[in-house]
VOPALO-24684 format. One record per residue: residue number from 1; x, y, z of N, C-alpha, C in turn. Coordinates in steps of 0.02 Angstrom, whole numbers, plus 50000, padded with zeros to 5 digits. Layout:
REM residues N
[rec NUM,[X,Y,Z],[X,Y,Z],[X,Y,Z]],
...
***
This chain:
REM residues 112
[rec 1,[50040,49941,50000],[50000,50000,50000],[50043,50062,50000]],
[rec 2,[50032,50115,49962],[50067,50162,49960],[50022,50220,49992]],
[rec 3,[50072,50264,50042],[50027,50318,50088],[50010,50379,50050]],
[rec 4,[49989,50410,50081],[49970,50465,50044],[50022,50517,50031]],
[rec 5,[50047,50560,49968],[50096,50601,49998],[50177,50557,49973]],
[rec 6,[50183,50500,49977],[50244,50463,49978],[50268,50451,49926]],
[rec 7,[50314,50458,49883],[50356,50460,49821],[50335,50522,49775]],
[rec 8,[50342,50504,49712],[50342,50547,49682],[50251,50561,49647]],
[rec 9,[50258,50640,49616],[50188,50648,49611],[50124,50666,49676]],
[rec 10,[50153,50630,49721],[50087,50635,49761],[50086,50682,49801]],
[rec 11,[50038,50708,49842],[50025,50761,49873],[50057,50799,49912]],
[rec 12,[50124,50753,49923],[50146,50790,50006],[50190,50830,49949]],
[rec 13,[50205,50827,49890],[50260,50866,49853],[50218,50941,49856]],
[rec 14,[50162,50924,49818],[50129,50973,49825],[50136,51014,49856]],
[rec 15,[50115,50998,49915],[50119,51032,50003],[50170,51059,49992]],
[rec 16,[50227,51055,49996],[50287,51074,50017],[50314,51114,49973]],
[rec 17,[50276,51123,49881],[50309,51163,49844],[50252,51216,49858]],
[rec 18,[50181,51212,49869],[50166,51264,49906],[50171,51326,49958]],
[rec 19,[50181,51274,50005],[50222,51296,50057],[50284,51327,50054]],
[rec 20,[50342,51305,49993],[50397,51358,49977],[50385,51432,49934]],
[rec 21,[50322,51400,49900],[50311,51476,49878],[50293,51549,49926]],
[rec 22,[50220,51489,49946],[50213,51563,50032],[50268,51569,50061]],
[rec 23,[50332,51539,50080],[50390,51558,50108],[50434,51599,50077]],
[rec 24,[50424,51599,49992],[50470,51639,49959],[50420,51733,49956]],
[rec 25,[50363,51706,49950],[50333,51782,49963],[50329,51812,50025]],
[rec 26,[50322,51764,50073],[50323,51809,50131],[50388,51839,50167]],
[rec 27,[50449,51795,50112],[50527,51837,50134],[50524,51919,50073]],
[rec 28,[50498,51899,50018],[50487,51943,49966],[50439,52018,49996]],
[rec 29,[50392,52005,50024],[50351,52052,50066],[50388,52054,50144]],
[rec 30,[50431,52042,50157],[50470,52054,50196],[50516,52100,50196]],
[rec 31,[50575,52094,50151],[50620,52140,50112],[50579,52205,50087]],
[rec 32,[50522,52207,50066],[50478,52256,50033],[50473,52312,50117]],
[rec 33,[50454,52262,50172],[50432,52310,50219],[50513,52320,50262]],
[rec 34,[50535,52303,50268],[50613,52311,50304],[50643,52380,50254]],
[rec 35,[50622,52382,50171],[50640,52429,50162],[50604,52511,50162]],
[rec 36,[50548,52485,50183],[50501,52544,50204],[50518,52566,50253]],
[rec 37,[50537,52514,50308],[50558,52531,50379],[50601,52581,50383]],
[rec 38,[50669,52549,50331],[50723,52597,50342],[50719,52668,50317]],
[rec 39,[50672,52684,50254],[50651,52721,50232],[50612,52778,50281]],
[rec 40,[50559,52747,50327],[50543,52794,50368],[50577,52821,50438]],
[rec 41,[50635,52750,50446],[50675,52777,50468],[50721,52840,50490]],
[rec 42,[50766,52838,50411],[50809,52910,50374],[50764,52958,50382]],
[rec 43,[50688,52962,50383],[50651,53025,50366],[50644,53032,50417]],
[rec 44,[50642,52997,50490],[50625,53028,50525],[50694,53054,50583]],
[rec 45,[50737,53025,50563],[50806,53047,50572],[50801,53134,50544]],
[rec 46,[50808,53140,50491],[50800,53183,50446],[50742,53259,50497]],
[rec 47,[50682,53219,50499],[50649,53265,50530],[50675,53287,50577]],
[rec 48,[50700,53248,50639],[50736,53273,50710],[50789,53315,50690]],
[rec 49,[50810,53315,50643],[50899,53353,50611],[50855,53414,50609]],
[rec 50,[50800,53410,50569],[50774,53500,50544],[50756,53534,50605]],
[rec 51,[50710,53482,50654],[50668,53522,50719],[50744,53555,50728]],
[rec 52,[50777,53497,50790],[50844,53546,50795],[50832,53584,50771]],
[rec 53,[50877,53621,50714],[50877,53659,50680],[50837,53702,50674]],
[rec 54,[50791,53716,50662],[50748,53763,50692],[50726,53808,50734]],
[rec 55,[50737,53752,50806],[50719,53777,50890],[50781,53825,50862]],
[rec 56,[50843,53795,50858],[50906,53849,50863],[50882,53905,50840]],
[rec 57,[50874,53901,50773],[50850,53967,50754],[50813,54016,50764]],
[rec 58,[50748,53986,50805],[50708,54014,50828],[50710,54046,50923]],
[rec 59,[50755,54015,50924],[50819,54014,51004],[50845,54108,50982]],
[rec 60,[50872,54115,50910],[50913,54151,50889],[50884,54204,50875]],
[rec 61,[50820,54201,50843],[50789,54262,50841],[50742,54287,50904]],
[rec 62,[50729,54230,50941],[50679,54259,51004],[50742,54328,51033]],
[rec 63,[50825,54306,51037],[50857,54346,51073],[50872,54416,51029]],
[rec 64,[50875,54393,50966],[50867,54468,50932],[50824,54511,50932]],
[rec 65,[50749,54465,50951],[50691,54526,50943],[50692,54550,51005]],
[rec 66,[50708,54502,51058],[50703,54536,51136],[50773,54610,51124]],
[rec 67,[50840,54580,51090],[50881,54647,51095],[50856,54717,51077]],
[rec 68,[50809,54692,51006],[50779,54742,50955],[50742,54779,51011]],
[rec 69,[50693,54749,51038],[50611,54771,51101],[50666,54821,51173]],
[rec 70,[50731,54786,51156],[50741,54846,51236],[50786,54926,51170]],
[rec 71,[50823,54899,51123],[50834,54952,51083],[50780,54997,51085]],
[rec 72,[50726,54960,51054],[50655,55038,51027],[50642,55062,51088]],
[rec 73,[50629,55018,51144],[50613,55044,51210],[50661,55113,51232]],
[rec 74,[50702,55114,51236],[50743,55144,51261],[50723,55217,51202]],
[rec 75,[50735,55187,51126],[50708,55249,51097],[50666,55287,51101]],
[rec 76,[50615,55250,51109],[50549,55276,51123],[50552,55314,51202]],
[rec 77,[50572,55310,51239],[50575,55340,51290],[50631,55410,51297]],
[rec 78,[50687,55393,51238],[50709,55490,51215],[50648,55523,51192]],
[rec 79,[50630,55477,51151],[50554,55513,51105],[50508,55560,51149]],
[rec 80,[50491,55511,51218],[50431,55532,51258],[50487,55610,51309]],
[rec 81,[50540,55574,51308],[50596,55626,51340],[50581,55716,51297]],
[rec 82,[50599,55695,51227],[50600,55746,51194],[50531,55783,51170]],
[rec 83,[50466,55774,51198],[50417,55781,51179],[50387,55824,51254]],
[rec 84,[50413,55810,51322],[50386,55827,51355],[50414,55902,51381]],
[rec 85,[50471,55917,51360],[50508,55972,51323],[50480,56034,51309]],
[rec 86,[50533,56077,51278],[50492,56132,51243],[50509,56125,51172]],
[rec 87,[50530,56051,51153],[50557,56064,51084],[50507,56025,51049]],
[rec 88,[50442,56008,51039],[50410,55980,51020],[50394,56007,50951]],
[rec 89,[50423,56065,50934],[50418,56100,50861],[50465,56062,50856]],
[rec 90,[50517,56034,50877],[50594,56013,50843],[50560,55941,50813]],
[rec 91,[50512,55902,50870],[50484,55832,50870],[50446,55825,50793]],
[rec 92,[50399,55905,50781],[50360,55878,50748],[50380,55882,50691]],
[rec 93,[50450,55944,50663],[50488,55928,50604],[50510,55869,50588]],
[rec 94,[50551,55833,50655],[50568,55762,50645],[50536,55713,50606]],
[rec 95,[50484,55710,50626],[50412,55658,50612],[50384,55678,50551]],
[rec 96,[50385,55730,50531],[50372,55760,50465],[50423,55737,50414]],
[rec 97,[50475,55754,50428],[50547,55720,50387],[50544,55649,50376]],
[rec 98,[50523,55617,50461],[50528,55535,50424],[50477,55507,50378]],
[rec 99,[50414,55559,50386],[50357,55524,50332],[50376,55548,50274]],
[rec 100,[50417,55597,50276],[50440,55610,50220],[50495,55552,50174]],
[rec 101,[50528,55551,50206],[50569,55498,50194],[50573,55428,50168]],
[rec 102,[50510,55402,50217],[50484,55340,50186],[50424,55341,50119]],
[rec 103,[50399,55389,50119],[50359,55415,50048],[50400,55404,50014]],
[rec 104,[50466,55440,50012],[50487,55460,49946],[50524,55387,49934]],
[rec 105,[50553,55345,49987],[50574,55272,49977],[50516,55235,49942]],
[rec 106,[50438,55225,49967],[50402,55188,49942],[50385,55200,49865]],
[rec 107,[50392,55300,49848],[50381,55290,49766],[50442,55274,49725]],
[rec 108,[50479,55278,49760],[50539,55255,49726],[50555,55192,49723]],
[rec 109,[50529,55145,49764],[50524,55067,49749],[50470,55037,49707]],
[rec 110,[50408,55098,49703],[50348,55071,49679],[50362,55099,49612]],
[rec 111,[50411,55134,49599],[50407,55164,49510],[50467,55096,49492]],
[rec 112,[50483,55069,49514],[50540,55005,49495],[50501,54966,49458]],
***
């Protein structure tokens, strides 16, 4: 009596060349996702490189605008200095001059 499966032709070959195929796809869809992995990997490497990068920068300008905010401060307070004065004719030529100034900058960029 011959079993089932036993020599050649019969079923257990079957089985087993089946079974190597789902083994060859599921290493095949394997490699496919190992390289996605590494893929989202680098990117997210990548992402942490930019944040860094960023905070710094944004590290860099918080301290410039705070330098800028005590600069005007301080200006602004000759301003209020020079206004409470008797030279407030001097103030309001000033202020006249600078609108002047930036007018004549803005038609001169806007005729470009």
């Amino acid at each position: 009596m011959r079993r089932a499966g036993a020599g050649e032709g019969g079923t257990g070959n079957y089985v087993a060349s089946g079974y190597s195929v789902y083994e060859e796809e599921n290493e095949h869809l394997q490699e496919g996702l190992r390289s996605k992995v590494h893929a989202l990997k680098s990117l997210t490497i990548d992402i942490g490189t930019e944040v860094k990068y960023q905070n710094k920068m944004l590290d860099e300008m918080d301290s410039d605008f705070d330098s800028t905010g005590g600069l005007l401060g301080a200006t602004i307070g000759r301003v209020k200095q020079l206004s409470r004065g008797s030279q407030t004719k001097l103030l309001c030529y000033m202020l006249l001059f600078c609108f002047f100034v930036f007018f004549v900058l803005y038609w001169f960029i806007k005729l470009r």
